[in-house]
C-alpha positions in Angstrom: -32.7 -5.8 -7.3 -31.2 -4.1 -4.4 -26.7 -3.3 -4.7 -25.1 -6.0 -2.7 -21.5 -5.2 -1.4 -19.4 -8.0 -0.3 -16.2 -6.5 1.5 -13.3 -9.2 2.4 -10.7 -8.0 3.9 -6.9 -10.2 2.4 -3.7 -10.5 4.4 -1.7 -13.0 2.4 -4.4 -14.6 0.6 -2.8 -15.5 -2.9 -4.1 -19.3 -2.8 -7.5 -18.6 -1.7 -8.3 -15.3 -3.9 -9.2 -17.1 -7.1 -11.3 -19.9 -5.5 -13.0 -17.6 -3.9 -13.9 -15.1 -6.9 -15.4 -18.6 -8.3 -17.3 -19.5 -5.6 -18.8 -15.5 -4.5 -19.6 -15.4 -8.5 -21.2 -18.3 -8.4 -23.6 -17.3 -5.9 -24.4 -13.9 -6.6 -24.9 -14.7 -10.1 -26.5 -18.1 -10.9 -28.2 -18.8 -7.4 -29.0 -15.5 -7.0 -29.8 -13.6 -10.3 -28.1 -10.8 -9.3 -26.2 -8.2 -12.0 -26.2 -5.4 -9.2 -23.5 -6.0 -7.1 -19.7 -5.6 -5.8 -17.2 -7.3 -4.4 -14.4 -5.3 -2.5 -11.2 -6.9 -2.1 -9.3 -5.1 0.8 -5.9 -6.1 0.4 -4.3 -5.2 4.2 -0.6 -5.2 3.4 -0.3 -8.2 2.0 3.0 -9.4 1.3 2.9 -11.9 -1.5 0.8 -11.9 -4.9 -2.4 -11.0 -3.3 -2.5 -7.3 -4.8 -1.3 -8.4 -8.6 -4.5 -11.5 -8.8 -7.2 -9.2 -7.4 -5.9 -6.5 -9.9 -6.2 -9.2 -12.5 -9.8 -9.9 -11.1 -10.5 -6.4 -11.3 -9.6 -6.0 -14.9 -11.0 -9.0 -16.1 -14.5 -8.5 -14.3 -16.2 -5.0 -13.6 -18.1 -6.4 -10.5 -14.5 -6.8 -9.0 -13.2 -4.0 -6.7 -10.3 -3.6 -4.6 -8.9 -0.9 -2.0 -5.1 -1.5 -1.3 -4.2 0.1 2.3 -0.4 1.2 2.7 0.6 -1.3 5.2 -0.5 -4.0 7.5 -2.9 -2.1 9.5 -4.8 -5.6 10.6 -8.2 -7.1 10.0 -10.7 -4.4 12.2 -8.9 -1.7 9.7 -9.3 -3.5 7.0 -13.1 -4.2 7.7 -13.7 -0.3 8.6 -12.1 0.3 4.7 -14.1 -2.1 3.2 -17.6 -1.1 4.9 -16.4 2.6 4.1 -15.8 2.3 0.8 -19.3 0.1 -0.1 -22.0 1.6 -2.0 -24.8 -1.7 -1.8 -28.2 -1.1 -0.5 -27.0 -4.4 1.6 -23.6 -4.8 2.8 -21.9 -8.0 3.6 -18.7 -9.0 5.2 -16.6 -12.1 5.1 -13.8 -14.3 5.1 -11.6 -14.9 1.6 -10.4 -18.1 2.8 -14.2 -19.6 2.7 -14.5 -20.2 5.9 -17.8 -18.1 5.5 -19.4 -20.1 3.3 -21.0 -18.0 0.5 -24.1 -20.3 0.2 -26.1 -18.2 3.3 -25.7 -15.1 1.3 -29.0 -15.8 -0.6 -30.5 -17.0 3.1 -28.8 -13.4 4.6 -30.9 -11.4 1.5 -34.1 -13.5 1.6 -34.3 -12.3 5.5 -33.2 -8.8 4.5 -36.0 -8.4 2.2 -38.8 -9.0 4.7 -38.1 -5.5 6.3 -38.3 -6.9 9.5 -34.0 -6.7 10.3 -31.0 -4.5 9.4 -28.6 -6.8 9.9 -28.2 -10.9 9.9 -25.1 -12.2 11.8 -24.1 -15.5 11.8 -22.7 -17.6 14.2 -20.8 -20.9 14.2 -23.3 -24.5 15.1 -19.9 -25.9 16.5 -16.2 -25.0 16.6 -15.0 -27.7 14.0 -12.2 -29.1 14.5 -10.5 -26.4 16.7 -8.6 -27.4 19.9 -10.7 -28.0 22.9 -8.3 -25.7 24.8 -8.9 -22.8 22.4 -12.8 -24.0 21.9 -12.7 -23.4 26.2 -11.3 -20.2 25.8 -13.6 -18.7 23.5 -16.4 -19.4 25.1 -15.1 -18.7 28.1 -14.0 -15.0 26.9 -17.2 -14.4 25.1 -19.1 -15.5 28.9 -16.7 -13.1 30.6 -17.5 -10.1 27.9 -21.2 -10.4 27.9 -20.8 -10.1 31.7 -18.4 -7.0 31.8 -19.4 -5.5 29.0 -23.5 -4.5 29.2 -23.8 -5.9 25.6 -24.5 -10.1 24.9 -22.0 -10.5 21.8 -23.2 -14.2 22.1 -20.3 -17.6 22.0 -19.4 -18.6 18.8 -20.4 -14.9 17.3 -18.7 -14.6 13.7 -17.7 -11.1 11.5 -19.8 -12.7 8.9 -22.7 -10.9 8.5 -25.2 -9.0 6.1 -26.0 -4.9 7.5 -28.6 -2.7 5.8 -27.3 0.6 4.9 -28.6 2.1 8.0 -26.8 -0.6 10.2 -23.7 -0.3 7.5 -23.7 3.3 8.2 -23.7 3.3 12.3 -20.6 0.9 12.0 -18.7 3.8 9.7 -20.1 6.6 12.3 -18.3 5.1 15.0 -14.5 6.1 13.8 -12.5 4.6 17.4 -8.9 3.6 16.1 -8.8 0.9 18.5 -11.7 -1.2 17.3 -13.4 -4.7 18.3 -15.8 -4.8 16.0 -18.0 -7.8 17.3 -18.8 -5.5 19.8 -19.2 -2.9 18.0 -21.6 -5.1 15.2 -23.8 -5.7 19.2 -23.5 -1.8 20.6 -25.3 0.0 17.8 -28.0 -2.3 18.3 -30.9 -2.5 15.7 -33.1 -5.4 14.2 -30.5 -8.7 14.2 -31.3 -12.0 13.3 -29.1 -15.2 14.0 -28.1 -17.5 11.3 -26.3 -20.2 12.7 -24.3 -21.9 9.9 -21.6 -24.6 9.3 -17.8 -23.3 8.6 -15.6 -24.7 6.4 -12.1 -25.6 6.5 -9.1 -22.8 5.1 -9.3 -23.5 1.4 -5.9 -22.8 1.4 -3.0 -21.3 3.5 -3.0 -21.1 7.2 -4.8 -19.0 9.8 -3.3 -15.4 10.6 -4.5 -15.5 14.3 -2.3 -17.3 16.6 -2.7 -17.6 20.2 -0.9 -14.8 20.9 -3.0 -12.4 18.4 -5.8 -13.7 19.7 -5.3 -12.8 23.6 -4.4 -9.4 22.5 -7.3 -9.2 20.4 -9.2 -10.6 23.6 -7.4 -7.9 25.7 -8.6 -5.4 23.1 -12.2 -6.3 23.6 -12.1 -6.1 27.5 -10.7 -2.6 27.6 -12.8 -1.5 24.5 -16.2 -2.3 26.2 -15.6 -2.2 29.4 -14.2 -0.5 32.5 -15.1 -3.3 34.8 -11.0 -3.7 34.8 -10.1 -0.9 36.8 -12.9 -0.9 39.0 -11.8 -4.6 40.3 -8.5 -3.5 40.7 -9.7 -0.8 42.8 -11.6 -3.4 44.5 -8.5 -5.8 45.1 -6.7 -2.5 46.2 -9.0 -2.3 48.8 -9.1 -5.5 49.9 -5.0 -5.7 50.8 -5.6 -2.4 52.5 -8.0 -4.0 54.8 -5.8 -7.1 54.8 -2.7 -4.8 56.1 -4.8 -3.3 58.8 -5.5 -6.2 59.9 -2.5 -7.9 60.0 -0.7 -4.6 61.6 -3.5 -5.0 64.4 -3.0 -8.4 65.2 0.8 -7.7 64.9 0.5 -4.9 67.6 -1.7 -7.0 69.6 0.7 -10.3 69.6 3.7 -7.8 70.9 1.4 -6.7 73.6 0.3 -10.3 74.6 3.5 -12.4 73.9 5.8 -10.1 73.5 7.9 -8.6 69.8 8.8 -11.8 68.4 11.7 -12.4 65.3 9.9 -14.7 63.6 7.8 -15.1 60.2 9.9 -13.1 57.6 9.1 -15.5 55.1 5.4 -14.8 55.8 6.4 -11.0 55.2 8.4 -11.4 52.2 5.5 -13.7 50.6 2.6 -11.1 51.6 4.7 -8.5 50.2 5.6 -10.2 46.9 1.9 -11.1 46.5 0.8 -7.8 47.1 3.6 -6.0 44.6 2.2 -8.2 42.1 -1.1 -7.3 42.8 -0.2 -3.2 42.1 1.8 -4.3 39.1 -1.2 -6.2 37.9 -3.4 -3.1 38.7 -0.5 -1.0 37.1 -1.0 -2.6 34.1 -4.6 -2.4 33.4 -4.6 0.9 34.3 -1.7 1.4 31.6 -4.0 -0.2 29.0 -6.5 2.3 29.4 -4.3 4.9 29.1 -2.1 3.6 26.4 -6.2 3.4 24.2 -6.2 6.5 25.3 -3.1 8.1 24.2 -4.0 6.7 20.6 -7.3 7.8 20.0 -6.1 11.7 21.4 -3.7 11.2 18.6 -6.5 11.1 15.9 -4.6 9.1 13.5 -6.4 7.8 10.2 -7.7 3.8 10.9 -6.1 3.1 7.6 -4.4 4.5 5.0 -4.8 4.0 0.8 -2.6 3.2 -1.1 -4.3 2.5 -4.4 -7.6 2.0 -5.6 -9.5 -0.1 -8.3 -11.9 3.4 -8.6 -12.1 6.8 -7.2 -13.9 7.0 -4.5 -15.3 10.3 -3.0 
């Protein structure tokens, strides 16, 4: 049987950890058969007993491996480290909260094995019991990114996914420090097949993405894929040029006619906040661009290591 890598990326996981060593084990070993595998524990700069119980893991089970980054550096790092680092003919990612159920992992290899894909995503039959405002959102954002974006990432798209090496190894390739990684998973293309699938409930702890992680994280994806941005606001820029002509035309024309009249400051002062906040607006896409840019001329490392379970080359 083929190496199977299982990379999960942990930020503050010390309640889930064990339950899900159970669970993966479980899986991989009675459902599946399987002696030939790992299971990489990224720990992202976790703040509370998550390094000491997959250390334990590790020592107690030689299946168990971890890589231990030197700070925080957030989930899309923590993914790249873990995908780096795996050695499986088949590589999956997922959750360590069990959100990703474990139980499609035999479903993910059985389609694997017919040689017909090199990678099997999986996306979400519903949104659970997530907020209708948030559940709006998403789907709205996902709309708005297939449309910008030249790739169809698909609503309800999930990082939980199987990749063959060759799929596993275009990810790694692709070394962007600002990363959005479901849209990186669509850009390299290859053989996909959908596995929609049932999410559970946090088995313990709460969810790391708040709203406002989230819209940056949505932010990210728009400026990573796209430049659609800054052609609209060269569009709306446009626009208010016309708009001014034609307002200085008609202006001209009225003092002609009627005669220079005192009246409509308001109007003015209104036009001219609305089109100040426009350029700011415009200001500020144009700043995210260059703010990507300024950090990937920098060529800083995605992550950083810390420690180890083994050494890799």
């Amino acid at each position: 049987m083929e190496k199977i890598s299982i990379v999960v990326p942990c930020y503050n996981e010390e309640d889930a950890l064990e339950i899900f060593y159970h669970d993966i084990t479980r899986v991989l070993k009675d459902e599946m058969q399987c002696e030939n595998y790992e299971v990489i524990f990224v720990n992202d700069g976790s703040k509370d007993m998550t390094q000491d119980i997959i250390e334990k893991l590790s020592a107690e089970d030689s299946h168990i491996e971890f890589v231990s980054l030197s700070r925080n550096f957030g989930k899309e790092s923590a993914m790249y480290a873990g995908l780096k680092y795996a050695e499986g003919d088949y590589t999956v990612i997922m959750d360590a909260d069990l959100q990703h159920p474990p139980k499609y992992i035999p479903e993910m290899y059985k389609k694997m094995q017919t040689g017909m894909f090199d990678m099997i995503a999986t996306r979400r039959k519903d949104r659970g019991n997530e907020s209708k405002i948030r559940s709006l959102c998403s789907e709205c954002f996902y709309k708005f990114m297939n449309k910008i974006s030249g790739i169809n990432m698909g609503n309800n798209a999930m990082d939980y996914r199987m990749f063959s090496k060759k799929a596993k190894d275009a990810v790694v390739n692709m070394t962007e420090y600002n990363r959005f990684s479901k849209g990186i998973f669509e850009w390299i293309g290859f053989r996909t097949y959908w596995l929609e699938i049932e999410i559970n409930d946090r088995v313990a702890g709460e969810s790391k993405w708040s709203f406002r992680k989230l819209m940056a994280y949505s932010i990210e994806g728009c400026v990573a894929f796209s430049t659609i941005p800054l052609y609209l606001s060269s569009i709306m820029g446009l626009i208010f040029c016309v708009l001014a002509c034609v307002m200085i035309i008609a202006m001209v024309i009225e003092a002609i006619v009627s005669g220079i009249s005192g009246t409509g400051y308001a109007t003015m002062i209104c036009l001219m906040l609305l089109i100040g906040g426009i350029q700011l607006f415009c200001i500020g896409i144009l700043g995210q661009y260059l703010a990507k840019d300024y950090l990937e001329n920098k060529k800083r490392p995605i992550f950083l290591v810390q420690d180890t379970s083994k050494d890799y080359i």
